[in-house]
Structure formats: structure tokens, C-alpha cells
C-alpha positions in Angstrom: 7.4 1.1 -23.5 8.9 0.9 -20.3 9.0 4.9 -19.6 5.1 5.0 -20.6 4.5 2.3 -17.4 6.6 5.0 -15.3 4.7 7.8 -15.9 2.3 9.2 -13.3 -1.3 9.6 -14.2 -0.4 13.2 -13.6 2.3 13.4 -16.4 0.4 11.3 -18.6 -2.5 13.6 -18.7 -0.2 16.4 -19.2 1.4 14.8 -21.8 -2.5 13.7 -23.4 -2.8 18.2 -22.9 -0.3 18.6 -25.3 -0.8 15.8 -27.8 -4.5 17.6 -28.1 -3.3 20.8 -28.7 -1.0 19.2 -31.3 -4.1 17.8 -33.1 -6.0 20.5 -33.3 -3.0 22.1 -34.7 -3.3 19.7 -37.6 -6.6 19.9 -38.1 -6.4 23.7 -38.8 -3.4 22.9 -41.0 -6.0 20.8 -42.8 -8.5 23.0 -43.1 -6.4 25.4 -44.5 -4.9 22.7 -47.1 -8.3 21.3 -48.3 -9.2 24.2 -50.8 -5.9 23.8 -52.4 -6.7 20.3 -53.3 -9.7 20.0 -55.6 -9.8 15.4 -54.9 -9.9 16.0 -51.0 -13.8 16.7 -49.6 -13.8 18.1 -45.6 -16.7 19.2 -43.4 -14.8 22.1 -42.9 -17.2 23.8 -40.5 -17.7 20.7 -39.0 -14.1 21.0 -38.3 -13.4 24.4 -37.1 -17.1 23.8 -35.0 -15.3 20.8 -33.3 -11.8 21.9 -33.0 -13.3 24.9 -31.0 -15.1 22.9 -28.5 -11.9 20.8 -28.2 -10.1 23.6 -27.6 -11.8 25.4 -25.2 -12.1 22.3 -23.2 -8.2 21.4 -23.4 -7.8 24.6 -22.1 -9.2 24.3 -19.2 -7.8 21.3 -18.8 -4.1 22.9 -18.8 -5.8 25.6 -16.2 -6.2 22.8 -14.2 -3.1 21.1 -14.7 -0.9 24.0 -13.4 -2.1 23.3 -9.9 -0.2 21.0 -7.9 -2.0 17.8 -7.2 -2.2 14.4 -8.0 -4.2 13.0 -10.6 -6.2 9.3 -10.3 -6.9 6.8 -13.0 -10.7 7.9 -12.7 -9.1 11.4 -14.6 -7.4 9.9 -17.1 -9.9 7.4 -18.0 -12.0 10.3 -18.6 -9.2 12.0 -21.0 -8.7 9.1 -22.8 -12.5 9.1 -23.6 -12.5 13.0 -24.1 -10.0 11.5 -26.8 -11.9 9.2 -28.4 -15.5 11.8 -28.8 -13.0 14.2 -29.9 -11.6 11.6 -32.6 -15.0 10.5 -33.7 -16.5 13.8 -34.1 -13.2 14.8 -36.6 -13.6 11.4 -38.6 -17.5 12.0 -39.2 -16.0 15.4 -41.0 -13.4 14.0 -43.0 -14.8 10.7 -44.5 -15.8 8.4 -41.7 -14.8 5.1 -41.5 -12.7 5.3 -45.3 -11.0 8.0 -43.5 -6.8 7.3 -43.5 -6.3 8.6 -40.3 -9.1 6.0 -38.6 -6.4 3.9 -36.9 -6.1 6.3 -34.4 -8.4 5.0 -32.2 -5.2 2.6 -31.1 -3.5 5.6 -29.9 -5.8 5.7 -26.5 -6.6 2.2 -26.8 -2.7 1.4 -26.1 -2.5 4.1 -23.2 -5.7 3.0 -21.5 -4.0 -0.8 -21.9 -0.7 0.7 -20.6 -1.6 2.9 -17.8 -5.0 1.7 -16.2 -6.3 -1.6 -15.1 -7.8 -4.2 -17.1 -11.5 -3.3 -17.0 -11.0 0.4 -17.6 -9.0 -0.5 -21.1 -11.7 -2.8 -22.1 -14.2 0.0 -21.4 -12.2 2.4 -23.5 -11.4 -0.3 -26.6 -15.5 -0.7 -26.4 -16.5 2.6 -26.5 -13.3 3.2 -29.4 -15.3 0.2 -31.1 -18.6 1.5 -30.7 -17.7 4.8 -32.4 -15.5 3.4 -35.1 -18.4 0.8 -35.8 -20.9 3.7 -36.5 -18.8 5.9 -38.5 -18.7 2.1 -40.5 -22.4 1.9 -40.7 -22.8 5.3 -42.0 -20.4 4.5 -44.5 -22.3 1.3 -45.8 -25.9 2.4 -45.6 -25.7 4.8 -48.6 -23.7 1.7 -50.7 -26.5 -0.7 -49.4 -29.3 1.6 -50.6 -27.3 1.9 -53.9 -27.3 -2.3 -54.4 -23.7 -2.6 -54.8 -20.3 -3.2 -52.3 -17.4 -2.6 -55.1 -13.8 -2.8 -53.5 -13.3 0.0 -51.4 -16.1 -1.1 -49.6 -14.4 -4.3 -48.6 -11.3 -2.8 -48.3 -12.8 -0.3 -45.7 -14.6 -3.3 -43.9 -11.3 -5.4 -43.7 -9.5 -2.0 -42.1 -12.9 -2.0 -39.2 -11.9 -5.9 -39.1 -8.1 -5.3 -38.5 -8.6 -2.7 -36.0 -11.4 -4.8 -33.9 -8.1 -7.8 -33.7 -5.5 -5.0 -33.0 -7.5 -3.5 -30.5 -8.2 -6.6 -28.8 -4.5 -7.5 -28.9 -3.1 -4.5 -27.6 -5.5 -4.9 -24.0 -4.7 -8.2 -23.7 -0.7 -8.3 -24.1 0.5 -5.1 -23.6 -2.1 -4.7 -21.0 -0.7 -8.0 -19.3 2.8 -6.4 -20.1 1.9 -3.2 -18.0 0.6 -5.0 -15.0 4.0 -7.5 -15.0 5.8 -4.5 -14.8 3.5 -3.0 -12.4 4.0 -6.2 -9.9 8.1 -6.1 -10.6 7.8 -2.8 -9.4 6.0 -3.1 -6.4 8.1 -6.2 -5.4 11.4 -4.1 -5.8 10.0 -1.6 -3.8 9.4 -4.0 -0.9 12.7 -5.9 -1.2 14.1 -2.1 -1.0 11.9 -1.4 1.8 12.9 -4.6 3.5 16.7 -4.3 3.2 16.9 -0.6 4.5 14.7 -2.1 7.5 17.1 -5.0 7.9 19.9 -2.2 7.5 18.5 -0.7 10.4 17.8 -3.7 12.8 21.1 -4.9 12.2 22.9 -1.7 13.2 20.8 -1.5 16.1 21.0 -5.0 17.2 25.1 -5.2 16.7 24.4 -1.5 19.1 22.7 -3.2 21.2 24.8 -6.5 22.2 27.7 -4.0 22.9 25.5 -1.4 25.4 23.4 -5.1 27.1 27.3 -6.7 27.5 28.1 -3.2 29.0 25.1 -2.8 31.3 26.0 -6.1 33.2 28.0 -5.2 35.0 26.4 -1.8 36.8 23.1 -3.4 37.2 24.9 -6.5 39.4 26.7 -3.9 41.3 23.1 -1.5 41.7 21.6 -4.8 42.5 23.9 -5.8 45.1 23.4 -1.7 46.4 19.9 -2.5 46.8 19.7 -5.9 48.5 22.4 -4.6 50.9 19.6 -1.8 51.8 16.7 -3.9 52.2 19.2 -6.0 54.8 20.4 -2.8 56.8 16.7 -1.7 56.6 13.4 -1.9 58.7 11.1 -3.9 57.2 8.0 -1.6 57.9 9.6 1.5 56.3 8.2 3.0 53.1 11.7 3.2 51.7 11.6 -0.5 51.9 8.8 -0.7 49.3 10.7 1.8 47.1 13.3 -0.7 47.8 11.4 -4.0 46.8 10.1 -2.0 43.2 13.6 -1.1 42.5 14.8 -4.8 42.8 11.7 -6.1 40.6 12.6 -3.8 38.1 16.7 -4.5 38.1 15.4 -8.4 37.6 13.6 -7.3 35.1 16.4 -5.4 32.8 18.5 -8.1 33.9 16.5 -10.5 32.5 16.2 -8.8 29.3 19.6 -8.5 29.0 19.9 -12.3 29.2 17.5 -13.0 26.6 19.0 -10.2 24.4 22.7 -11.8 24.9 21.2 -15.4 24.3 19.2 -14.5 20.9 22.8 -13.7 19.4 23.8 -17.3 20.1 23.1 -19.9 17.5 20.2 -21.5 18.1 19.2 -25.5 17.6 15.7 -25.8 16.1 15.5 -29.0 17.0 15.6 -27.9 21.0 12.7 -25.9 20.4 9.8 -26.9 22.6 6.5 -25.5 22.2 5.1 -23.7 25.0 0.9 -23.0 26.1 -0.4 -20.0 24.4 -2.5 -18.9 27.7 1.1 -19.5 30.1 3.0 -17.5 27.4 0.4 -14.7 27.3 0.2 -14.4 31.0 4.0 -14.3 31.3 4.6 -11.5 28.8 1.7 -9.6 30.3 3.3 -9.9 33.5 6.4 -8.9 33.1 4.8 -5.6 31.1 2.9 -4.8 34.3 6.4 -4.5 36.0 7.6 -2.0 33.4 4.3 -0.3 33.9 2.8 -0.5 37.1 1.0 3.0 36.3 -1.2 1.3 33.3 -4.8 -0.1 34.3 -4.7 -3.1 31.5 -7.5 -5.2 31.4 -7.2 -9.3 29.7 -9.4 -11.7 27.9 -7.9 -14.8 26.6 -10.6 -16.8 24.6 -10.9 -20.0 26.1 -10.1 -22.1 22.9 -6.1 -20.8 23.4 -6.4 -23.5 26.6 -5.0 -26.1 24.1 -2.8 -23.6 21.7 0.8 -23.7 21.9 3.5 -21.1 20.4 6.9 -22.0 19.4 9.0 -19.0 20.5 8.1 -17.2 23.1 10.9 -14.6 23.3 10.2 -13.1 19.9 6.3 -13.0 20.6 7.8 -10.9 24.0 9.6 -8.7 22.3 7.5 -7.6 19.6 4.3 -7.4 22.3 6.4 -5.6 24.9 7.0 -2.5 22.4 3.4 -2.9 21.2 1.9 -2.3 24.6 4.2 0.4 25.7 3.0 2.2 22.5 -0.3 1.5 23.5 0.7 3.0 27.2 2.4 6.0 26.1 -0.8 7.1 23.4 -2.9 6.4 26.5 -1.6 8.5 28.8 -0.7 11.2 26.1 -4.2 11.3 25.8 -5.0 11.8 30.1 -5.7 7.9 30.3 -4.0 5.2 31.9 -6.5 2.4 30.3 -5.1 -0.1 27.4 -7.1 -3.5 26.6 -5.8 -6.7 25.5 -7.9 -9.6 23.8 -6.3 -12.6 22.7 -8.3 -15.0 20.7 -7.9 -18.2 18.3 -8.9 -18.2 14.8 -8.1 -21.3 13.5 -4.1 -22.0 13.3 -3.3 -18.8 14.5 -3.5 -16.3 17.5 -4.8 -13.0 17.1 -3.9 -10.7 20.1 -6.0 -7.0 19.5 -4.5 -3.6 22.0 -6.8 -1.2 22.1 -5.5 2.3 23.5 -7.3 5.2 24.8 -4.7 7.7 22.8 -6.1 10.3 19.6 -5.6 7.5 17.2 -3.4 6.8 14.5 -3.4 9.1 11.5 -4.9 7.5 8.4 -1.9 8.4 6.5 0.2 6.2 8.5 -1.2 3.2 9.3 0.5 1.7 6.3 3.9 2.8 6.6 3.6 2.0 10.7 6.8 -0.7 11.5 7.7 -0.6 7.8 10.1 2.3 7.9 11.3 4.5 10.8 8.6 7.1 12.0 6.8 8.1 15.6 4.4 9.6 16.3 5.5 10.8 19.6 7.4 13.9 20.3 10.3 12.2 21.8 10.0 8.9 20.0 12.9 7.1 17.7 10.6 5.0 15.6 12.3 1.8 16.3 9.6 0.1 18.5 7.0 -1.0 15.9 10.4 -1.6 13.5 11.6 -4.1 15.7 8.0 -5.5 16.2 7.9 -6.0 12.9 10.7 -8.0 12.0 10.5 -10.6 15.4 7.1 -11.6 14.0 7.9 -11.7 10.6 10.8 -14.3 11.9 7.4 -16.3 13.6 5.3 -15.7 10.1 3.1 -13.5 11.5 1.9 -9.6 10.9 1.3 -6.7 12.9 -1.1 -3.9 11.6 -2.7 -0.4 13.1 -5.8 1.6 12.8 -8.1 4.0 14.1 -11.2 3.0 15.9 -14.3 4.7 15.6 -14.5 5.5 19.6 -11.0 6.6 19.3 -7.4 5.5 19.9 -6.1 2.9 18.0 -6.4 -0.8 17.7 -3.4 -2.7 16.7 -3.7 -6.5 16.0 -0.7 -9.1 16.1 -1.5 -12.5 14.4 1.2 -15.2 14.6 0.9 -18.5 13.6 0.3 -21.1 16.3 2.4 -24.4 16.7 2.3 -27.2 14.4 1.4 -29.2 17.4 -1.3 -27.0 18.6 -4.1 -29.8 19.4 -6.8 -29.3 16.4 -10.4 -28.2 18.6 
């Protein structure tokens, strides 16, 4: 049973292709059979008349099927009820309802039930019903109009009642069956998902301590080169504001090296003091505006963050730092220099939206963006978004992309805000 929740719709239907020819296979063998045996009574044109029509559409269907391409549960819903007409029309030539081979109808009952949601299975044990509940009333009229119901008769109407209880019985369990494996499947897919990304961060984090521990060491000396400059220089030189950049941006990667050598020291939870949402915001932003002084980015901070509070500032940094410099680069990829930043408050948590000027974010990826390791940029690694991802999943909060109408793309970060953020 547990190969059957495996298969693809595609397989299934090719796998549903051959399991038709295989009945009209048996059919003919029937036909052929019938005259031999003088107790067995068949529609035989009925039959050959149906078998044809079956055929003809089956193959087309394999035409069809020899294409590459992948198949949705909208197709094999409508296989499954190809099944059933097909099954109905062969019962009303070989005896109806008192036929033996009536408990068929399970057969797409339990792949509907197996392979397709809930409401689509129903639909197909109804319709099963509906069909095998007609070729019942055919049966009975002719034995009603005769005034008598001898045994066969109730033995026929106990096989429409067993089948109504076993129908029922397969949707509901191994219906529920399909879609526990369906969830265990999906959940082992993430947990796979999420160790190959912790994989990753760890390998570039351990990378990382060992290049910032490095770096410490030239950028003192290069800052110590450049304050010695800006001494033996006159002040109303140009070189001295080439000067005065470089220094802002050696604090800078200085400072990030701090931060980068202090996040792989144990932390105390209980040292933890809540910053304001709006000072935090503002911080971040400026220290981005150092990295890129070329960007024209534009703020609005909805006034009810005024008395919001985060609890880690460094991991909001992080993961908004790589965010906006994605939101840069698509810009000016794209012959702009524009990126806008809204930060509101909805309810207990922040919501910050970038909004880029770039060609947008294909449609195919906007799931898979931070989960696994993909750019979109010639040059680009992949890691950014990665590494977004995980700092706000440490804070409980998400990060997620997509295209906007005007173009570009609009990515929202949502973090929850401090459990002593004042309730307004």
C-alpha cells in the first residue's frame, strides 16, 4: 500500500492505461467464451460496441502518455471516472447488478481514496454508487412487476448493501491512511531540507570565524594606514574625503567582525535586554547606507513601532543586511538605484516589506528562495537569503519573496516582537 501512495499521478495513470487494455482483453476473452457455455447470457454486441469505444479512447490516452509531462489529480480523477462509465456500460451487458464481477467498482474507489484528496474520492465513490445503484434498480423492476423477491433477489440487494459500507470504509480509512503518509512525507522532506541547510550554515559559519579572526589583524593595520593619512593630510583636499569613507567603512567591517566573533560565544538569556523597534530599525538602516552609499532608499516606520521592542538585534541585522543588498544589487541590475523600506506593526509582530526596482523574482522560485542554495545573479553564491533564513528562524520569524505587479520584487520579514512590547 505504501508504493501506491508513492506513485506520481503520472505513473498511476499509466499504470490505469494498461490495466484498461488488460480489461478489454478479458472482455473479448469473454465474448469469445460465452457461446461455448449454453447457462451464461452476454450482450455480446453490447460488448464488442463498448469495448471499441473503450479502446479507441485508451488509445489515445497512451498517445498522450508518451509525451513527457506531468500529469495533475484533475487527470486522474477523470480516468478514474472514464473507469467507472466504462465498468458500468460492461455490467449493463453481462447481468447488471447480479453480475459476479460488480465489486469492481472498489477497484477506482480505493485508488481515488489512495491517490487524491478527500473530496475527489467521495465524488468518485458517489458517482461508483450512483451507477451501481441503477444497474440495481434495473434488476428489481422486472421482479417487482412480477409480485415476487425470491432469494437471489436479496442476496443481490445484500451485495449493493456490502459494497455501499465497503466503499464508505475504504475513503474514510485508507483515505485517512494516504494523507498520514502524505504529511510524513512532507515533514521528512523538510527535516531533510533543513539539515542540508544547517549542513551548509554550519560549514560556512565554522569558515567564517577562521577568515573574521584572520581579517583582524590587516584591517587594524589598514586602519592605522588611514588615520596616519588623514593626520599628514590637508584637511580641504578631496583625498581627504576619500580618506574619511574609507575609515567609515573599515569601522564598519570591523564592527561586523566583532559581532560575528561574539555570536560564537555562549550567550546568557537572561542578559538579554530588549531594545525599541524604531532605534533598532534606524541603526540597521544606517549602517546599510554605509555599505551602500550609491542606493537612494526611502523609510516609513508606522508610528505604532514607537512602543515595540525586539529582543535581538544582531540577528534582525544580519538577516536585513543581506536582504537589502539583494534588494540593491536587483535594483541596479535593473538601471535603478531605488529600494523602499516600510516597517509596520501588526499585532505582536513586525512586518518590515523591501521593495526593489529589479525584473522580479521568477515564479518558480519564490518557494525554494533561502530554503536551499540558489541566486539569481550571475556572480551570486546563494548564501545570502540562506543565512537570512536561519537568523530569523532563531527569532521565530519568516522571510518570503514575490513578484509585484509594477515589477521587482517585494520581500517581507515578520519577526515576532518582544514579550514586553507595551500592548497599544
Amino acid at each position: 500500500m505504501q508504493a501506491v501512495f508513492r506513485l506520481t499521478p503520472i505513473r498511476l495513470l499509466a499504470w490505469l492505461h494498461w490495466l484498461r487494455w488488460g480489461a478489454i482483453a478479458c472482455v473479448l476473452s469473454a465474448v469469445a467464451v460465452a457461446p461455448m457455455l449454453a447457462q451464461v447470457r452476454v450482450n455480446t454486441d453490447g460488448l464488442l460496441a463498448v469495448s471499441a469505444v473503450v479502446a479507441a479512447i485508451n488509445a489515445l490516452i497512451g498517445w498522450s502518455l508518451r509525451r513527457p509531462r506531468p500529469a495533475t489529480q484533475a487527470e486522474l480523477l477523470a480516468h478514474l471516472l472514464l473507469d467507472v462509465g466504462a465498468l458500468t456500460a460492461w455490467l449493463a451487458c453481462t447481468g447488471g447488478s447480479s453480475s459476479a464481477f460488480v465489486s469492481l467498482y472498489l477497484l477506482p474507489i480505493a485508488i481515488a481514496a489512495a491517490a487524491l484528496p478527500r473530496a475527489q474520492a467521495w465524488l468518485v465513490a458517489a458517482l461508483a454508487g450512483g451507477a451501481y445503484t441503477a444497474l440495481l434498480l434495473r434488476f428489481l423492476y422486472p421482479a417487482s412487476m412480477a409480485g415476487h423477491h425470491g432469494d437471489f433477489t436479496l442476496h443481490v440487494l445484500g451485495m449493493w448493501a456490502t459494497f455501499v459500507v465497503s466503499a464508505a470504509l475504504l475513503v474514510i480509512f485508507v483515505g485517512s491512511m494516504a494523507s498520514a503518509v502524505r504529511r510524513r512525507d512532507r515533514s521528512l522532506a523538510a527535516a531533510r531540507e533543513q539539515m542540508l541547510r544547517n549542513e551548509q550554515i554550519t560549514a560556512i559559519g565554522a569558515l567564517a570565524a577562521g577568515a573574521a579572526h584572520e581579517l583582524s589583524t590587516p584591517l587594524s593595520t589598514m586602519s592605522v594606514i588611514v588615520s596616519e593619512l588623514r593626520d599628514t593630510e590637508a584637511a580641504d583636499t578631496p583625498l581627504q574625503a576619500d580618506l574619511a569613507v574609507l575609515e567609515q567603512q573599515l569601522a564598519l567591517c570591523a564592527h561586523q567582525i566583532d559581532q560575528l566573533l561574539g555570536a560564537a560565544e555562549p550567550a546568557e538569556p537572561a542578559s538579554a535586554t530588549p531594545v525599541a523597534a524604531p532605534a533598532a530599525l534606524d541603526r540597521i538602516v544606517a549602517r546599510w547606507r554605509l555599505m551602500r552609499p550609491e542606493i537612494q532608499a526611502t523609510v516609513d516606520i508606522d508610528p505604532a513601532l514607537n512602543t515595540a521592542s525586539l529582543d535581538d538585534e544582531t540577528a534582525l541585522a544580519q538577516a536585513l543586511t543581506n536582504v537589502l543588498n539583494n534588494a540593491a544589487d536587483a535594483s541596479q541590475a535593473n538601471a535603478s538605484s531605488r529600494v523602499d523600506i516600510a516597517a509596520q506593526r501588526l499585532e505582536t509582530r513586525l512586518v518590515l516589506t523591501i521593495d526593489d526596482e529589479g525584473r522580479g523574482i521568477a515564479d518558480a522560485d519564490t518557494a525554494r528562495a533561502g530554503r536551499i542554495r540558489f541566486s539569481s545573479k550571475r556572480d551570486g553564491r546563494g548564501l545570502g537569503l540562506i543565512v537570512s533564513h536561519v537568523s530569523l528562524e532563531r527569532l521565530g520569524g519568516e522571510i518570503s519573496l514575490k513578484r509585484r505587479p509594477e515589477g521587482g520584487t517585494r520581500t517581507q520579514v515578520a519577526i515576532p516582537l518582544s514579550s514586553q512590547t507595551a500592548r497599544s
